[in-house]
VOLOVO-116921 format. One line per field, with one value per atom (N, C-alpha, C): residue in three letters; chain; atom name; y, z, x. Coordinates in steps of 0.001 Angstrom, whole numbers, m for minus. Layout:
residues N
rest: [ALA  ...]
kette: [A  ...]
atom: [CA  ...]
c2: [Y  ...]
c3: [Z  ...]
c1: [X  ...]
***
This chain:
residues 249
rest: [UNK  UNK  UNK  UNK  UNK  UNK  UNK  UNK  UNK  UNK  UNK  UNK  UNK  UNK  UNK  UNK  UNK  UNK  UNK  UNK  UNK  UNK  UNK  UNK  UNK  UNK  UNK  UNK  UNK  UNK  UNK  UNK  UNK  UNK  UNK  UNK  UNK  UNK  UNK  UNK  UNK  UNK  UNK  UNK  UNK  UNK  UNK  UNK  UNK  UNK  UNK  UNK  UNK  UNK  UNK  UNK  UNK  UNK  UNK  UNK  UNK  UNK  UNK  UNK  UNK  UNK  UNK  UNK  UNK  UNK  UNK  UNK  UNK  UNK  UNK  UNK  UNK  UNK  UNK  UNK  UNK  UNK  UNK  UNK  UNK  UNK  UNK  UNK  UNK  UNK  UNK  UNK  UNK  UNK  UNK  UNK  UNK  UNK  UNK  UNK  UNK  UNK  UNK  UNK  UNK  UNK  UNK  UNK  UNK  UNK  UNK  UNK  UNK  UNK  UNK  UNK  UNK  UNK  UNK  UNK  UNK  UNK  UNK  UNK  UNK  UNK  UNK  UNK  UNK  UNK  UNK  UNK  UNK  UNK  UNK  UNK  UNK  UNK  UNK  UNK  UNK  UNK  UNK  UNK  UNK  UNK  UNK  UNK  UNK  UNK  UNK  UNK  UNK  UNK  UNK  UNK  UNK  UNK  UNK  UNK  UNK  UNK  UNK  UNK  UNK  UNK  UNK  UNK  UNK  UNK  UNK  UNK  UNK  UNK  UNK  UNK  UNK  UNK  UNK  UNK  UNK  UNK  UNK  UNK  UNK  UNK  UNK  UNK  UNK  UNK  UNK  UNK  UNK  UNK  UNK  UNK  UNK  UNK  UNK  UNK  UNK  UNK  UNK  UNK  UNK  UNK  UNK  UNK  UNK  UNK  UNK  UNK  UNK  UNK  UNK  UNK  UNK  UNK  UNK  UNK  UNK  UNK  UNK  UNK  UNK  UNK  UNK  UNK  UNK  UNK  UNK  UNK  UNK  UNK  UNK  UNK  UNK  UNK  UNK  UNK  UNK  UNK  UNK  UNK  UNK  UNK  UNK  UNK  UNK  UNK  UNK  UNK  UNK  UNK  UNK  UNK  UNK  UNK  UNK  UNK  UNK  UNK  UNK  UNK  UNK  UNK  UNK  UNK  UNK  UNK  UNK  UNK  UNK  UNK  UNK  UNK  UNK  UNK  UNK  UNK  UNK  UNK  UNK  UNK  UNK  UNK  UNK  UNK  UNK  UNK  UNK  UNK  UNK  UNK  UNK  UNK  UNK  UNK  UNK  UNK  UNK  UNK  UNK  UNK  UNK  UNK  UNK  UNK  UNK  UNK  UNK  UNK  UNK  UNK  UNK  UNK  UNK  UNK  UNK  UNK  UNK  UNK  UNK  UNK  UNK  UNK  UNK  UNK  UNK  UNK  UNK  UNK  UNK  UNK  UNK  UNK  UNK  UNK  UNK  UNK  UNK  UNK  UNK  UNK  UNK  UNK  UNK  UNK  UNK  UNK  UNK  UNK  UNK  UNK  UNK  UNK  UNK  UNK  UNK  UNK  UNK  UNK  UNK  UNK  UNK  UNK  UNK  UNK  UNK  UNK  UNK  UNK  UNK  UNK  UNK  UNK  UNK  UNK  UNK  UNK  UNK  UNK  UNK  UNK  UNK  UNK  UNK  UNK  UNK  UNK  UNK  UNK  UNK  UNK  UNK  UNK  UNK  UNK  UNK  UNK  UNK  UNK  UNK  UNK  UNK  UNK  UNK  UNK  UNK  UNK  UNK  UNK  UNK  UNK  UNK  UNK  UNK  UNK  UNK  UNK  UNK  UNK  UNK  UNK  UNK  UNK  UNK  UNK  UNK  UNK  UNK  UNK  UNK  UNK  UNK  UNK  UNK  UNK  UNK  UNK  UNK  UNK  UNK  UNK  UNK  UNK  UNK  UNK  UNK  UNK  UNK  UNK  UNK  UNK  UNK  UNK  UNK  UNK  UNK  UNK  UNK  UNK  UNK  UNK  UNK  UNK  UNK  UNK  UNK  UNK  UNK  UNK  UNK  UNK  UNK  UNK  UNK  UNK  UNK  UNK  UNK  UNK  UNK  UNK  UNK  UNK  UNK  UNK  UNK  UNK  UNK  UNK  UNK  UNK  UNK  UNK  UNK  UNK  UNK  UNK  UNK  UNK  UNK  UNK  UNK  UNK  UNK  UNK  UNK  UNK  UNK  UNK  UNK  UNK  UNK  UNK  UNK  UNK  UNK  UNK  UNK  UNK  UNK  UNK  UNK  UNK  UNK  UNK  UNK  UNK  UNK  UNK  UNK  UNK  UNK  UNK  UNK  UNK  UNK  UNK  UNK  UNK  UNK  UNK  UNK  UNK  UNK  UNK  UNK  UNK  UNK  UNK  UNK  UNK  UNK  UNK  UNK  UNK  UNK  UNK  UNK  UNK  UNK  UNK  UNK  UNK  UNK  UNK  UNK  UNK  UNK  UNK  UNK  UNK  UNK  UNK  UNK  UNK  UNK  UNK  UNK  UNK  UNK  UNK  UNK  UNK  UNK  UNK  UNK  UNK  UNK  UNK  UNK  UNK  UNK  UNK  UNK  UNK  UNK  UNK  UNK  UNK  UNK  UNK  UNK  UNK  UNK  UNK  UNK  UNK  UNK  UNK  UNK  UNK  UNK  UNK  UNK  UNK  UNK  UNK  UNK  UNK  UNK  UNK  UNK  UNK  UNK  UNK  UNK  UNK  UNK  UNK  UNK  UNK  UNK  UNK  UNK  UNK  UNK  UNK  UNK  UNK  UNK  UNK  UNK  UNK  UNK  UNK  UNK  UNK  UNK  UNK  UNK  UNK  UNK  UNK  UNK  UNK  UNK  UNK  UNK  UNK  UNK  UNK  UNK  UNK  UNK  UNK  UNK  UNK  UNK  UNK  UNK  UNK  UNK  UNK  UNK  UNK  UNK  UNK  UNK  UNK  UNK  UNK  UNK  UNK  UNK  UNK  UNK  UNK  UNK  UNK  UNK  UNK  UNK  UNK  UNK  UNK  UNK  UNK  UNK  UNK  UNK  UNK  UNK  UNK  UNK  UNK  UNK  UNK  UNK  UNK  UNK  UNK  UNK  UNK  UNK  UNK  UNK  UNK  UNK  UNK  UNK  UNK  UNK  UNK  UNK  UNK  UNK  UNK  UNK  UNK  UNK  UNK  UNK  UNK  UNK  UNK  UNK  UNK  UNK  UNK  UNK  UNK  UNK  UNK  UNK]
kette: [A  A  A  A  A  A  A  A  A  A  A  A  A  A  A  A  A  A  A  A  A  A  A  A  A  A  A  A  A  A  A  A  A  A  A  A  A  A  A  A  A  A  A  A  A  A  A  A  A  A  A  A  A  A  A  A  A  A  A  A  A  A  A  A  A  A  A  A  A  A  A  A  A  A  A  A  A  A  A  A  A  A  A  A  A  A  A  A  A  A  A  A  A  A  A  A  A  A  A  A  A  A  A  A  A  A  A  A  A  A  A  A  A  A  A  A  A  A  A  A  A  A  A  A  A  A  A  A  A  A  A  A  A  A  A  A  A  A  A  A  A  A  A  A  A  A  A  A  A  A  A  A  A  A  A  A  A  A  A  A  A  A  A  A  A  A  A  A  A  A  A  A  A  A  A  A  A  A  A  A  A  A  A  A  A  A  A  A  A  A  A  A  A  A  A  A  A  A  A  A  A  A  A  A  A  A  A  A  A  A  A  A  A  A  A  A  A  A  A  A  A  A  A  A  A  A  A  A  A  A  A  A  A  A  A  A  A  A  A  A  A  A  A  A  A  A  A  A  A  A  A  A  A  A  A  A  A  A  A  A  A  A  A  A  A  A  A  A  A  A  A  A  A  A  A  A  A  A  A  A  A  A  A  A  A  A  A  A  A  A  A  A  A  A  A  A  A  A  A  A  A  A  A  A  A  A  A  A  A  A  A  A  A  A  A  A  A  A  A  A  A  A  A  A  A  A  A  A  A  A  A  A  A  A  A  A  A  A  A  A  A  A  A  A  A  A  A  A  A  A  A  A  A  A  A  A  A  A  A  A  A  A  A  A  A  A  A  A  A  A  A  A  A  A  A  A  A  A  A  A  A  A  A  A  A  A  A  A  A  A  A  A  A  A  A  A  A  A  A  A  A  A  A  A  A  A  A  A  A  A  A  A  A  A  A  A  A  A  A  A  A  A  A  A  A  A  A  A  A  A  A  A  A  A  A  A  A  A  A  A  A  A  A  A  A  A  A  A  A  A  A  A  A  A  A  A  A  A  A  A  A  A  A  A  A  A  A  A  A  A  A  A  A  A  A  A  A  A  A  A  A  A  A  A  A  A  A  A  A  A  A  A  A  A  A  A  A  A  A  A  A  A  A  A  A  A  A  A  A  A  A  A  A  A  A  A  A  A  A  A  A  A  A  A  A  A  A  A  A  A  A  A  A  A  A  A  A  A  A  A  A  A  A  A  A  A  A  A  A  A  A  A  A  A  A  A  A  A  A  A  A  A  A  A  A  A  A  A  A  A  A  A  A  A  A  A  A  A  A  A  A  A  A  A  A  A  A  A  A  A  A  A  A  A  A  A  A  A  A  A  A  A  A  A  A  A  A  A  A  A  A  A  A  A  A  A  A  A  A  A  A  A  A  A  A  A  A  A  A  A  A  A  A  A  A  A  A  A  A  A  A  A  A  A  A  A  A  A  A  A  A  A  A  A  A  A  A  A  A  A  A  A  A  A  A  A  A  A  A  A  A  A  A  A  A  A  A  A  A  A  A  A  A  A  A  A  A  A  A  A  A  A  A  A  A  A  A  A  A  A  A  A  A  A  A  A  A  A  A  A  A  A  A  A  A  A  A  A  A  A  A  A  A  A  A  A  A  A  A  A  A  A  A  A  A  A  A  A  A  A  A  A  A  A  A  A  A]
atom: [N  CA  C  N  CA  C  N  CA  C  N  CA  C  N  CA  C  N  CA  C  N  CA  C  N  CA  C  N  CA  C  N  CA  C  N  CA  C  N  CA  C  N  CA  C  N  CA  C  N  CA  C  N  CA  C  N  CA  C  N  CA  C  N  CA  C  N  CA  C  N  CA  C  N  CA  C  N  CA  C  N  CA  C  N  CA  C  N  CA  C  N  CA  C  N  CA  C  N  CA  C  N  CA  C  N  CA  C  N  CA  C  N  CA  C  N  CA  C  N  CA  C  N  CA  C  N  CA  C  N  CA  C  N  CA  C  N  CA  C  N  CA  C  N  CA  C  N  CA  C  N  CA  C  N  CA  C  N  CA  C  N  CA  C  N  CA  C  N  CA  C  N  CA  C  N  CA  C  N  CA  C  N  CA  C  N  CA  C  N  CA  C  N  CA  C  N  CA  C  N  CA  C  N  CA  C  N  CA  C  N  CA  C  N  CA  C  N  CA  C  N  CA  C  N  CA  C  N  CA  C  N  CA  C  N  CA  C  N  CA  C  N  CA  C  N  CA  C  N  CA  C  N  CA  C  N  CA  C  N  CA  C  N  CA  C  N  CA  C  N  CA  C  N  CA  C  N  CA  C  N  CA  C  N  CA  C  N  CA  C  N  CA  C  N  CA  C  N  CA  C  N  CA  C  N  CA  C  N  CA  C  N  CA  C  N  CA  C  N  CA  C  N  CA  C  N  CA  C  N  CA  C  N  CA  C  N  CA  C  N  CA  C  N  CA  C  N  CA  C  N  CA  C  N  CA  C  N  CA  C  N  CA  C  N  CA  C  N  CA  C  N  CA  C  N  CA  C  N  CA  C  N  CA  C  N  CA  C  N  CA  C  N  CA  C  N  CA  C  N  CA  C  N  CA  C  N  CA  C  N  CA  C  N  CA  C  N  CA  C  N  CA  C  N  CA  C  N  CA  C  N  CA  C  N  CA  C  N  CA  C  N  CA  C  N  CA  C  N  CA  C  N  CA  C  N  CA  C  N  CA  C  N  CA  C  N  CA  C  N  CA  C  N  CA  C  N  CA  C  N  CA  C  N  CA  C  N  CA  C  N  CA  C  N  CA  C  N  CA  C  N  CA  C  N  CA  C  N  CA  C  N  CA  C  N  CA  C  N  CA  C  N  CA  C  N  CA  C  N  CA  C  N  CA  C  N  CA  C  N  CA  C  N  CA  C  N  CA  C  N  CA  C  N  CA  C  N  CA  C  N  CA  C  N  CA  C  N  CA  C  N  CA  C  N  CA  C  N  CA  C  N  CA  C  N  CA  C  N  CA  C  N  CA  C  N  CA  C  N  CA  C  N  CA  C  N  CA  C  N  CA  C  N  CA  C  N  CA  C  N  CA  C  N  CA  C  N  CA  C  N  CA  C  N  CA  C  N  CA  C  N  CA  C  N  CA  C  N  CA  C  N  CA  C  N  CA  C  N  CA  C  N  CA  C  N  CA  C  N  CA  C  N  CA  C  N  CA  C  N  CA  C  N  CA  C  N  CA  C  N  CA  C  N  CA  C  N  CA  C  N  CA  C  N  CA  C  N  CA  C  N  CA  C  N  CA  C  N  CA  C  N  CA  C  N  CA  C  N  CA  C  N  CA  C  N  CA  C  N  CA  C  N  CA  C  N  CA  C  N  CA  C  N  CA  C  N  CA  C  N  CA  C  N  CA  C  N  CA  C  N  CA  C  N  CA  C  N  CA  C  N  CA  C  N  CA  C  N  CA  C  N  CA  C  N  CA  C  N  CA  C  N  CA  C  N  CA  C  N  CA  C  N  CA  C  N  CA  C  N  CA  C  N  CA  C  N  CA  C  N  CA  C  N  CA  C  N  CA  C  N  CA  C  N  CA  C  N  CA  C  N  CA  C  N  CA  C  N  CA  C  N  CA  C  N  CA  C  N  CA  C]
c2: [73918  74481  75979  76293  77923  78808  79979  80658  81128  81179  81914  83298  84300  85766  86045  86879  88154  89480  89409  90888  91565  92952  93509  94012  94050  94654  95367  96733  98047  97876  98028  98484  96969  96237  95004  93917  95682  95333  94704  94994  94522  93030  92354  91009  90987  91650  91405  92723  92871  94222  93480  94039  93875  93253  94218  94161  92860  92250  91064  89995  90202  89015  88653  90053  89890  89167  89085  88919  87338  86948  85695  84692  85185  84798  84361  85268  85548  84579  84524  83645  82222  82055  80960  80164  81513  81060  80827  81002  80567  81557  82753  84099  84249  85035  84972  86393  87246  88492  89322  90341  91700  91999  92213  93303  94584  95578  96606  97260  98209  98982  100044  100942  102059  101467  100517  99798  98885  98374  97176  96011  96400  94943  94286  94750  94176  92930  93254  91955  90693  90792  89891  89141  89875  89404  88399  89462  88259  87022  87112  86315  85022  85580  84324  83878  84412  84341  83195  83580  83578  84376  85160  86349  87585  88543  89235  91157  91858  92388  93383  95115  95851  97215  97778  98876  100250  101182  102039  103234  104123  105123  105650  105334  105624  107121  107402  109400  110154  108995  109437  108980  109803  109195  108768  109316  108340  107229  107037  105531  104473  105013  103860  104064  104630  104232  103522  103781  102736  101194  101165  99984  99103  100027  99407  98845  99839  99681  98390  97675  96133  95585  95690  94575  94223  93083  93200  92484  92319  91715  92037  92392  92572  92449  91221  91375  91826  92111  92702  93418  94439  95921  96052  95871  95952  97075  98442  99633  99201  99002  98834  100302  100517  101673  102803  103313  104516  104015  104868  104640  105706  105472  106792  107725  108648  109747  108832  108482  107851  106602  105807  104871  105199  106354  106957  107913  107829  109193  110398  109805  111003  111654  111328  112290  112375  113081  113505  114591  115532  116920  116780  115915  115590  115057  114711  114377  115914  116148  117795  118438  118923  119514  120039  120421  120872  122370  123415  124752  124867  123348  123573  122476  121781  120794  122220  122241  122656  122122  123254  122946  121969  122090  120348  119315  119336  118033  117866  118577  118271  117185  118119  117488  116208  116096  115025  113584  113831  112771  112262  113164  113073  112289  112532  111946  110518  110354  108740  108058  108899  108030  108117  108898  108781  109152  109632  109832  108618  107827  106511  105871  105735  104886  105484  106607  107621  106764  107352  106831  105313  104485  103171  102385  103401  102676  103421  104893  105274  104702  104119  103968  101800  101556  100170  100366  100618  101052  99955  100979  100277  98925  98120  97198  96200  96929  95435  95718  96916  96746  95527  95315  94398  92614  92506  91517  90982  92140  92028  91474  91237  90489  91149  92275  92955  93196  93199  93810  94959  95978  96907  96766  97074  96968  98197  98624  99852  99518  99591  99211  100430  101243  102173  102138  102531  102807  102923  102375  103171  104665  104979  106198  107226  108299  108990  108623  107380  106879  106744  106076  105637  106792  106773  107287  108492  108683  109604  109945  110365  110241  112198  111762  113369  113461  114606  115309  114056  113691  112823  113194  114466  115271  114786  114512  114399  112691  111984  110761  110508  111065  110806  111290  112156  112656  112115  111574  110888  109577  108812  107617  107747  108556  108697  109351  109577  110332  109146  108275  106375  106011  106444  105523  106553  107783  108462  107862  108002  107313  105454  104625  103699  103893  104684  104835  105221  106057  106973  105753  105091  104224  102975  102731  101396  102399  103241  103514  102950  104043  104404  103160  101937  100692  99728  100032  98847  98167  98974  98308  97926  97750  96716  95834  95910  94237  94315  95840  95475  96082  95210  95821  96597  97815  98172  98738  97890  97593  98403  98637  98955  97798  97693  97177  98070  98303  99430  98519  98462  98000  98420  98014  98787  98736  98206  98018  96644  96820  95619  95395  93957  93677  93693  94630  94697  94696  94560  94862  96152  97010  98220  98832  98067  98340  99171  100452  100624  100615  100630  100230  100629  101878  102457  102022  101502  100813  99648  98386  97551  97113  98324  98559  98939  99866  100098  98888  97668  96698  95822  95750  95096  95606  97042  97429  96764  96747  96100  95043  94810  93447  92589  92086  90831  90602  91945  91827  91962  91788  92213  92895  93525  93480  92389  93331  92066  91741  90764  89969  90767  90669  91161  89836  88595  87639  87298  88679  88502  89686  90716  91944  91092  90037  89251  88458  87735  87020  87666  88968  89980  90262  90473  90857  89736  89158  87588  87138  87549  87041  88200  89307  90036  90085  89390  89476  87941  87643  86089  86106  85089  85364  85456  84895  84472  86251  87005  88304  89299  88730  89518  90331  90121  91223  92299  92359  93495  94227  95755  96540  97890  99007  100577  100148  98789  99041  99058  99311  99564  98001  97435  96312  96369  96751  96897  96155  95722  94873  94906  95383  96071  95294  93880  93508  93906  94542  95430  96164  97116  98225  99409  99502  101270  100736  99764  99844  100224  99966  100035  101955  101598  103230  103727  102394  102685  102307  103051  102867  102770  101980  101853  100835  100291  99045  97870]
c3: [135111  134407  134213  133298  132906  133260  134022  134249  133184  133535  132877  132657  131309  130653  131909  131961  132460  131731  131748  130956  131365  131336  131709  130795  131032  129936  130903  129753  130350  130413  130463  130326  130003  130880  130518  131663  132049  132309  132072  130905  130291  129367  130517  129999  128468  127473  126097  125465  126233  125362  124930  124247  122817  124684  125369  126512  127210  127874  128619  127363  126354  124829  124800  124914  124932  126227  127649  128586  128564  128271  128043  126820  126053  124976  125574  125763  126795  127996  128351  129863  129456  128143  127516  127003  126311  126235  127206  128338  129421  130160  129957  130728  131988  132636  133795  134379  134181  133922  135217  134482  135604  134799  134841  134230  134766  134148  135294  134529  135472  134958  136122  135634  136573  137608  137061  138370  139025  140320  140785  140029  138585  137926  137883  137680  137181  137890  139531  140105  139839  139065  138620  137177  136734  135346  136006  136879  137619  137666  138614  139073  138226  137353  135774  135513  135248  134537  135851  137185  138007  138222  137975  137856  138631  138677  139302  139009  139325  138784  140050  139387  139802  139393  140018  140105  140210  138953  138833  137686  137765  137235  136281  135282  134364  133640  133991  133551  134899  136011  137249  137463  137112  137121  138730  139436  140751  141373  140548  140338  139226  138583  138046  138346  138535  139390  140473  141067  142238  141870  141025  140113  140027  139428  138469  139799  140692  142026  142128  142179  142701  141830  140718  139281  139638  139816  139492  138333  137198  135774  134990  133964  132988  131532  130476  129332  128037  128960  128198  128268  128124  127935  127003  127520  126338  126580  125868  126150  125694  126218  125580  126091  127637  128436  126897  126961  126335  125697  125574  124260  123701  122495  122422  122845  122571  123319  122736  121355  121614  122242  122550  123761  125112  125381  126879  127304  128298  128027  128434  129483  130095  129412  128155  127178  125747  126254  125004  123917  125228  124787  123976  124300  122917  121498  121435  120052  119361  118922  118517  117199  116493  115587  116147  116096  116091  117359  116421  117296  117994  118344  119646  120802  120412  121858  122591  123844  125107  125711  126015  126271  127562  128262  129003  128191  127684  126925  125998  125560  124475  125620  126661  127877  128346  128356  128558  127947  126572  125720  125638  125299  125293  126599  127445  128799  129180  128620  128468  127504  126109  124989  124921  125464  125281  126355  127459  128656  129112  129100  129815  129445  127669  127557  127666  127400  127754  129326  130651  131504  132068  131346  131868  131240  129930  129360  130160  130272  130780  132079  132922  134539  134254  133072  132991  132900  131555  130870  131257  132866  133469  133899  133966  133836  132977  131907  131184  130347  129855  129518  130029  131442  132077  131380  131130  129733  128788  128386  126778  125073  125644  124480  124597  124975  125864  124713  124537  123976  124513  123620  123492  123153  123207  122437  122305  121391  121156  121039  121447  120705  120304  119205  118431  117967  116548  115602  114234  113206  112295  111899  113003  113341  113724  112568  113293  112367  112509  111897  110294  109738  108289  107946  109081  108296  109347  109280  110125  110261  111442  111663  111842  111206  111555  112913  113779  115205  116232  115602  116183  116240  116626  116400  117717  118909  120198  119810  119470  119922  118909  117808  115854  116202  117238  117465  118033  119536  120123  119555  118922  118547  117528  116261  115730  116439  117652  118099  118713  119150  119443  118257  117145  115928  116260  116383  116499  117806  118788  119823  119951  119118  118655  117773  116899  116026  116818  117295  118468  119684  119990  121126  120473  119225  118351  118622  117602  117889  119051  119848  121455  121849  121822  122859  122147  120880  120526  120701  121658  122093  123487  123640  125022  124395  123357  122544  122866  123059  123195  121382  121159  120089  120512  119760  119592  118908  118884  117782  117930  116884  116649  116477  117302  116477  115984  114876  114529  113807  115136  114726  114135  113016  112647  113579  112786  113714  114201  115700  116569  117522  117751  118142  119367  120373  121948  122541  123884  124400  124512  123972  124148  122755  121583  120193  119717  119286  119483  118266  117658  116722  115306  115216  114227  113701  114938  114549  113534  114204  114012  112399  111981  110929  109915  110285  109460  109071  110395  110104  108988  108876  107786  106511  106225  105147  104684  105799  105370  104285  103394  102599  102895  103985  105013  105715  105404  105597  107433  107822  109963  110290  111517  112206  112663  113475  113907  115130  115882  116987  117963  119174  120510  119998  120049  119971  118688  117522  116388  117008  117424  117899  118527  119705  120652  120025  118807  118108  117509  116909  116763  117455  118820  120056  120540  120245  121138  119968  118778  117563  118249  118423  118360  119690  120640  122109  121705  120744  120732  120228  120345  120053  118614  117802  116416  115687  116719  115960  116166  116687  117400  116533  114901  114309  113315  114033  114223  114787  114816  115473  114594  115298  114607  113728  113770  112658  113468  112122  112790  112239  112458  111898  111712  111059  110702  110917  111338  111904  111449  109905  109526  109007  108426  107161  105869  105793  104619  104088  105497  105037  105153  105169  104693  103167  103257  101159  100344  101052  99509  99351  98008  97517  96432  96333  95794  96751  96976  98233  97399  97704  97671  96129  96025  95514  95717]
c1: [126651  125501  125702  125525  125837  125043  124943  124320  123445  122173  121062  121117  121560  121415  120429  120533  119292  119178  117508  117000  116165  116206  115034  113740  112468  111853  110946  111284  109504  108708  108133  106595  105725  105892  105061  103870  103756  102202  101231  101163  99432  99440  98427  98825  98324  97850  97732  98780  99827  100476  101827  102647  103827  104745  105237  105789  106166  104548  104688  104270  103865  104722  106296  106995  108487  108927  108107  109068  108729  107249  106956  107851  108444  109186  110845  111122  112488  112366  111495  111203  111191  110709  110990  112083  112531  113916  115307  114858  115577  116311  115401  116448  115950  116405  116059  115553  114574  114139  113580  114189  112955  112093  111210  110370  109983  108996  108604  106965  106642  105401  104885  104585  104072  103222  102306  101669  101557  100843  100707  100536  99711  99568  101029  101885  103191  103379  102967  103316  102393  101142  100267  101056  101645  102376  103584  104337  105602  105382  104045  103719  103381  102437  102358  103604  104432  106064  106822  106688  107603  109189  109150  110153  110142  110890  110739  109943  108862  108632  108416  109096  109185  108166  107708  106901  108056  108114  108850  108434  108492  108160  109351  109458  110540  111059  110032  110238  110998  110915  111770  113056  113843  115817  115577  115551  115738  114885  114281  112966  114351  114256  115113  116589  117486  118884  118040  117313  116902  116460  115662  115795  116959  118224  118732  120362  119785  120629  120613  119526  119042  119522  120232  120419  122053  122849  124082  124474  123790  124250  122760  123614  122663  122935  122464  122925  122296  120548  119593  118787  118475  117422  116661  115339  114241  113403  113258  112759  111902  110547  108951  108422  108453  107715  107133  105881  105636  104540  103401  102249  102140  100984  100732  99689  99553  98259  96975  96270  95514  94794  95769  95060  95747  96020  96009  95162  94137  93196  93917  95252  95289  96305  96455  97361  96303  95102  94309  94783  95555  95747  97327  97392  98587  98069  97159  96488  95835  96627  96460  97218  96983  98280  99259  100362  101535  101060  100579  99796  99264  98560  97587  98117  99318  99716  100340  100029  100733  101914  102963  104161  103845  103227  102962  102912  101804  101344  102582  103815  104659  105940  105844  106912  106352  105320  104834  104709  104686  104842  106189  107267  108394  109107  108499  108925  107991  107368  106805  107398  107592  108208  109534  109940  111793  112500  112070  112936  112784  112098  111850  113239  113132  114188  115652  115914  117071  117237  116725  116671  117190  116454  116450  118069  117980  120010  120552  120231  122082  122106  121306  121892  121734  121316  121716  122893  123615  124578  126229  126274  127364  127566  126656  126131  126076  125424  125193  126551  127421  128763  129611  129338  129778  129700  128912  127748  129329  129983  130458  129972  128601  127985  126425  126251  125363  123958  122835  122286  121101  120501  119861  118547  117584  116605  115221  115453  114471  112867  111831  110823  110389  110320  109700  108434  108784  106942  107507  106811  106806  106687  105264  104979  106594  106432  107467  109075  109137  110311  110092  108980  108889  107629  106244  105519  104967  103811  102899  101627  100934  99352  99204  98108  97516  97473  97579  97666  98399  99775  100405  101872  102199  103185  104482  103871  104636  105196  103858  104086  105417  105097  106164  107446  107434  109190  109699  108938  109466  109618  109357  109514  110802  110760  111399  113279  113119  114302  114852  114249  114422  115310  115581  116163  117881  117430  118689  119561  119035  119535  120277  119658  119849  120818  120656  122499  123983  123626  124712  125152  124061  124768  125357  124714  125857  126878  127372  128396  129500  128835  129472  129694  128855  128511  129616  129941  130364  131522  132385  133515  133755  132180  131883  131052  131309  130704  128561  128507  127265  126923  125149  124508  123620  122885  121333  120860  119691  118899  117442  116370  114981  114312  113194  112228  110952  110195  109795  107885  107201  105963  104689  104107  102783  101802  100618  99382  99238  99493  99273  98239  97512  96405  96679  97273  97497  96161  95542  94785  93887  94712  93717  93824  94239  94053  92662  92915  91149  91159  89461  88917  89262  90002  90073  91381  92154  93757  93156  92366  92218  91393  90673  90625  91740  92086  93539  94656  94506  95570  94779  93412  92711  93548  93834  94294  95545  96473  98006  97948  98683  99193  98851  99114  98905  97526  96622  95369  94903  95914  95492  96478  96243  96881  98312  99291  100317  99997  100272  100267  101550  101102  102732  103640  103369  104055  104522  104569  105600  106309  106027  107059  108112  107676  108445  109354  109181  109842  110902  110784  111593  112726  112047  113291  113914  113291  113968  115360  114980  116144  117029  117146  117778  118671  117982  118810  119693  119540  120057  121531  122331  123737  124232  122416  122763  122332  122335  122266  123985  124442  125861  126363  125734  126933  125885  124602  123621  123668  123715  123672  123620  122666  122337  121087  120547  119795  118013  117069  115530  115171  114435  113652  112297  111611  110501  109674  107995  107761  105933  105808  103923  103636  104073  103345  103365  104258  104367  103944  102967  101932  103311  104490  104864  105660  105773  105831  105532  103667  103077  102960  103016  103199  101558  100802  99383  98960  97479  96452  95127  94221  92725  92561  93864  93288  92394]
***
């Protein structure tokens, strides 16, 4: 019987978030997973799953080498970890124009939205190279990458600096046979979707919001073997709300 892939995924805490969609998908498909999250819930999610789930702080390099200490195979990395300042309260002061975020609040975003995942590849890295068929997985935004929100300056760089990083490590990765990839989501009906998102996804083409469990469907094609000769690219994931180029039809 062939051993079961193993993968890890961030930030998949929240039982209605993009995160524990992906690990539930993956878990399905027969992998055999870590997950993680800044808090105790994580082990309530494991626990649903039956898997293993770790409590780790990802903006901390020696939280995750300690993590990743415990892993000896790895053929998949799913960067979810990061939101943005508006459904976090305690990053209000990042919802600001450009002139008025504080060099905290700028370090701060940046280090939820992209040190996490900086972090969590380079000390996988050695590891899942090991894989040879290894994959990556970015979860981004449109935000930042395709389009942009007023006083959303921290969250848009950091997301968008996710696509640069994703090009540079195809590169680099690819002669350990690993890929990585973007997935790059609009407005999704997560658990703490607030109201003004959820309006906005009314606007899309498609008329809603997206579901965690199409983001998941996304990543799950992409960790799969039938994607192997993907890699550097973003996948877009709105409904076809950054197309349209007329509004208020």
């Amino acid at each position: 019987m062939a051993t079961p892939r193993k993968a890890l995924v961030s930030g998949a805490g929240a039982p209605g978030g993009i995160g524990f969609a992906i690990a539930k998908l993956l878990k399905a498909n027969g992998f055999d997973l870590v997950i993680t999250s800044t808090t105790n819930r994580i082990k309530e999610r494991a626990e649903e799953l039956e898997v293993r789930g770790e409590v780790a702080d990802l903006t901390r390099p020696n939280e995750v080498e300690s993590l990743l200490g415990s892993i000896d195979s790895l053929d998949v990395v799913v960067n979810n970890a990061g939101m943005t300042s508006q459904i976090s309260p305690l990053a209000e002061d990042e919802s600001q124009s450009l002139s008025e975020v504080s060099i905290e609040a700028w370090r701060r975003g940046l280090e939820r939205n992209l040190d996490t995942a900086f972090n969590l590849t380079r000390y996988s890295l050695p590891i899942i190279r090991k894989s040879r068929a290894g994959r990556i997985i970015m979860i981004s935004s449109v935000t930042g990458s395709l389009q942009a929100m007023r006083n959303q300056p921290v969250y848009a760089t950091a997301k968008a600096a996710l696509i640069g990083m994703v090009r540079s490590l195809a590169l680099d990765e690819a002669k350990y046979g690993i890929t990585v990839n973007a997935i790059l989501p609009g407005w999704i009906a997560t658990d703490t979707q607030p109201e003004h998102e959820r309006l906005q996804g009314m606007k899309t083409p498609l008329g809603r919001s997206g579901k965690p469990e199409e983001i998941a469907s996304a990543v799950a094609y992409l960790a799969s073997p039938e994607a192997g000769y993907i890699t550097g690219q973003s996948i877009v994931v709105d409904g076809g709300n950054s197309i349209v180029e007329e509004r208020g039809w």
